[in-house]
C-alpha positions as CSV (number, residue, x, y, z in Angstrom):
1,X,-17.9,-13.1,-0.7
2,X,-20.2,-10.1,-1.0
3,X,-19.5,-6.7,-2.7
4,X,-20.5,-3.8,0.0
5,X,-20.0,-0.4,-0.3
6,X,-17.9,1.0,2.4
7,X,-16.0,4.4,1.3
8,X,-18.2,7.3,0.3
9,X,-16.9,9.6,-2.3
10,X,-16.0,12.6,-0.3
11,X,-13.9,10.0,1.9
12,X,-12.0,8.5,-0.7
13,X,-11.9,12.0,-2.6
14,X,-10.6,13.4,0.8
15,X,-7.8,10.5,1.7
16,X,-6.5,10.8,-1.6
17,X,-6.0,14.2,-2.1
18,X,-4.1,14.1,1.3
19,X,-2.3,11.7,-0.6
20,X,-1.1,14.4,-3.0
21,X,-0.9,16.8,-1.3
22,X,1.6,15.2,1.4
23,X,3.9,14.1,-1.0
24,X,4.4,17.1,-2.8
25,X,4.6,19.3,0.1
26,X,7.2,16.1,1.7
27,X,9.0,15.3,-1.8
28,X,9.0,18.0,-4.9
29,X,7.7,21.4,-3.6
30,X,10.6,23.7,-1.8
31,X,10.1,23.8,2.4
32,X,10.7,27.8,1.7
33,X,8.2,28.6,-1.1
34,X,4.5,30.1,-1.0
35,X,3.8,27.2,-2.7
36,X,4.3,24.5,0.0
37,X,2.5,27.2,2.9
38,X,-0.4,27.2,0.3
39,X,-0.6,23.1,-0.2
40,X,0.2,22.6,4.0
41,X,-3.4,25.3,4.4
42,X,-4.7,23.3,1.9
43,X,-3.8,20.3,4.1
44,X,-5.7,21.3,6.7
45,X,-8.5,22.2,5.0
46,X,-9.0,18.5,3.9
47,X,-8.4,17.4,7.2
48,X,-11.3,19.8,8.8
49,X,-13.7,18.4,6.3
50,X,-12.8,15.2,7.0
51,X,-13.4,15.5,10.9
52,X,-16.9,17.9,10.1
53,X,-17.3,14.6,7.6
54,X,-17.2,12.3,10.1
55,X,-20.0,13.8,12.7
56,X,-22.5,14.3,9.7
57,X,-21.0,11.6,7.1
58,X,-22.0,8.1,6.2
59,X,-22.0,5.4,7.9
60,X,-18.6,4.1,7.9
61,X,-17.3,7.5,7.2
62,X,-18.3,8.5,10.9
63,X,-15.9,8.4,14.1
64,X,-18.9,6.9,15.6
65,X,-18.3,3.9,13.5
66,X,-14.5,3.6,14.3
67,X,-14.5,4.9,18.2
68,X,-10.8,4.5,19.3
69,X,-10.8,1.0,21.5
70,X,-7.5,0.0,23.1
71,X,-8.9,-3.5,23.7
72,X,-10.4,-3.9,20.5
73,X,-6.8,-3.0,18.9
74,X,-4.8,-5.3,21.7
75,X,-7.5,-8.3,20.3
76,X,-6.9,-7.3,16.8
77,X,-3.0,-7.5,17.2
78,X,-3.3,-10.7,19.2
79,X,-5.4,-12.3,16.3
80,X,-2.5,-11.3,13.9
81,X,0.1,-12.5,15.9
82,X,-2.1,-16.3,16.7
83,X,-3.2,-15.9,12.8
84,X,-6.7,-15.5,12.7
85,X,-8.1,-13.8,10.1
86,X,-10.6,-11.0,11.0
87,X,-12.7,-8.8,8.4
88,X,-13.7,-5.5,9.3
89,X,-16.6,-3.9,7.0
90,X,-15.1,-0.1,8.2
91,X,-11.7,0.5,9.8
92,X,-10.4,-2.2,11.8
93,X,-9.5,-1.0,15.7
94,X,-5.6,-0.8,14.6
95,X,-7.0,1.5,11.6
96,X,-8.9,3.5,13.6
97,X,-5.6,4.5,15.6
98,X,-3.8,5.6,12.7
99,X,-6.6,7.9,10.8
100,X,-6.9,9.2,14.4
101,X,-3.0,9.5,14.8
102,X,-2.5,10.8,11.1
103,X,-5.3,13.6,11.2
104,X,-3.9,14.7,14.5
105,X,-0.9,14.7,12.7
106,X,-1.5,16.6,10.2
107,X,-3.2,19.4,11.8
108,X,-0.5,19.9,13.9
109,X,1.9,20.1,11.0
110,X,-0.2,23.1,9.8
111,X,-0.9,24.7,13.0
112,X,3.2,24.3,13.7
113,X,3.7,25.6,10.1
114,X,1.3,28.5,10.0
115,X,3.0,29.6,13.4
116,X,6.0,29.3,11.5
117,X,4.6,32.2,9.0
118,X,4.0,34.2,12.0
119,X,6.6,37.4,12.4
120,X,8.7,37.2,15.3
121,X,7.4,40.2,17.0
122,X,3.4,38.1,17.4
123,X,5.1,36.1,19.0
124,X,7.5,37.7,21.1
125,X,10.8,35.5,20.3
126,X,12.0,33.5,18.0
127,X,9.2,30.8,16.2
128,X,12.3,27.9,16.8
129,X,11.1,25.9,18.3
130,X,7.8,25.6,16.3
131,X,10.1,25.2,13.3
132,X,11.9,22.0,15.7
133,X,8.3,21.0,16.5
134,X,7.3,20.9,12.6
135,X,10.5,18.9,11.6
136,X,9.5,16.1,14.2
137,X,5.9,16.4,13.5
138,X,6.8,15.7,9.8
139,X,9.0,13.0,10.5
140,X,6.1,10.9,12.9
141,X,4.2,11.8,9.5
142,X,6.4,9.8,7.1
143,X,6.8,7.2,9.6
144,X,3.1,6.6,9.9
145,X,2.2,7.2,6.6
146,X,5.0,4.0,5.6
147,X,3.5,2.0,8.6
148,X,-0.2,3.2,7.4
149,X,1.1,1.7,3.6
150,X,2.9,-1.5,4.9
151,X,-0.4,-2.1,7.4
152,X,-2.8,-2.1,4.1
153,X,-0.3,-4.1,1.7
154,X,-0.3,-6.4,4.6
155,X,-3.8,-7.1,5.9
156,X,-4.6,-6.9,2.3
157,X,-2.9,-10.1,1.5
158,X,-3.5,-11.6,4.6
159,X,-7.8,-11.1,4.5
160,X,-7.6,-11.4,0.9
161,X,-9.4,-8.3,0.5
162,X,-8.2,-5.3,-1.6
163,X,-7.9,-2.3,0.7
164,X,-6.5,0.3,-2.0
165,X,-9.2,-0.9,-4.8
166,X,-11.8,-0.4,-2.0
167,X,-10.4,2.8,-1.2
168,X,-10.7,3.7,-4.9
169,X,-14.3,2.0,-5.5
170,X,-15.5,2.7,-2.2
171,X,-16.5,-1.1,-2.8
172,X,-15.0,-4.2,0.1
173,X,-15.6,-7.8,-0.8
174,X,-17.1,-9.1,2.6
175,X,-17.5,-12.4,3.8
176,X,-21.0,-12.9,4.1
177,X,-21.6,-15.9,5.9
C-alpha cells in the first residue's frame, strides 16, 4: 500500500466547513433568525468555490476527474453487490453522483431560501411554495448527507482504506501493485 495525496486543502477545507455549516443551519440555529439566512448565503458561497474549484483545481479536485458515468456507477454497484473490491484514487462513480447530487442540493436550498427573503410584492404572490420547495429540498439533504455518511463508513471497511482520515490528510493509502 502506497500513501498518495488525493484531497487538496481548499477541498477538504471546503467539504468540511459545509460540514458545519449544514448542521448548524439543520440542528442548533433557529429556521427564523438572520443567523441561519447568513450561514445558508454562506452555504452557497462554499459551494460556488467549490464548483469554480473544480474547473481550475487539482487534479482530483476537478469534475474532469470524476465526470458523472451511469455505467461506471451500475459496474461499481454490481462489483459491491458480487464482492469485489475496487479502489478509486479520486471519487468512485457512485461518489461522483452524490458530490454532484449534494452541491446541486445545496444551491438550491439557498436559491429556494433567498427567494424565501424576498417580499411578497417581488414576487407577485405568496413565496409558499418556495418555502414547500425548501422544506423538501432540505429533507433530500439529510437523506443524502446519512447515505453520503453510511456510503464512506462502508466502503471504508470494505477497501480497507480510511475515507474520513483521507479527507482530513488529503492523504489515501493506495494499492500499488
Amino acid at each position: 500500500m502506497a500513501t498518495v495525496k488525493v484531497w487538496d486543502p481548499v477541498v477538504r477545507l471546503v467539504h468540511w466547513s459545509l460540514v458545519v455549516a449544514f448542521t448548524l443551519n439543520a440542528t442548533i440555529i433557529d429556521d427564523d433568525s438572520s443567523l441561519h439566512v447568513t450561514v445558508g448565503y454562506v452555504v452557497v458561497g462554499l459551494v460556488a468555490l467549490r464548483i469554480v474549484w473544480g474547473f481550475i483545481g487539482t487534479r482530483h479536485a476537478r469534475f474532469s476527474d470524476f465526470p458523472p458515468d451511469p455505467a461506471a456507477a451500475l459496474q461499481q454497484a454490481r462489483d459491491m453487490t458480487l464482492g469485489r473490491r475496487t479502489r478509486h484514487l479520486g471519487h468512485s462513480p457512485l461518489g461522483a453522483f452524490m458530490t454532484y447530487n449534494l452541491l446541486i442540493t445545496l444551491l438550491l436550498l439557498g436559491a429556494t431560501g433567498w427567494i424565501m427573503t424576498l417580499p411578497e410584492a417581488t414576487l407577485g404572490h405568496d413565496p409558499e411554495w418556495a418555502e414547500d420547495l425548501h422544506e423538501a429540498l432540505f429533507g433530500w439533504a439529510v437523506f443524502s448527507v446519512v447515505i453520503h455518511i453510511a456510503a464512506v463508513i462502508f466502503k471504508s471497511r470494505r477497501t480497507g482504506v480510511n475515507l474520513v482520515r483521507a479527507m482530513v490528510t488529503g492523504k489515501k493509502t493506495h494499492d500499488d501493485s
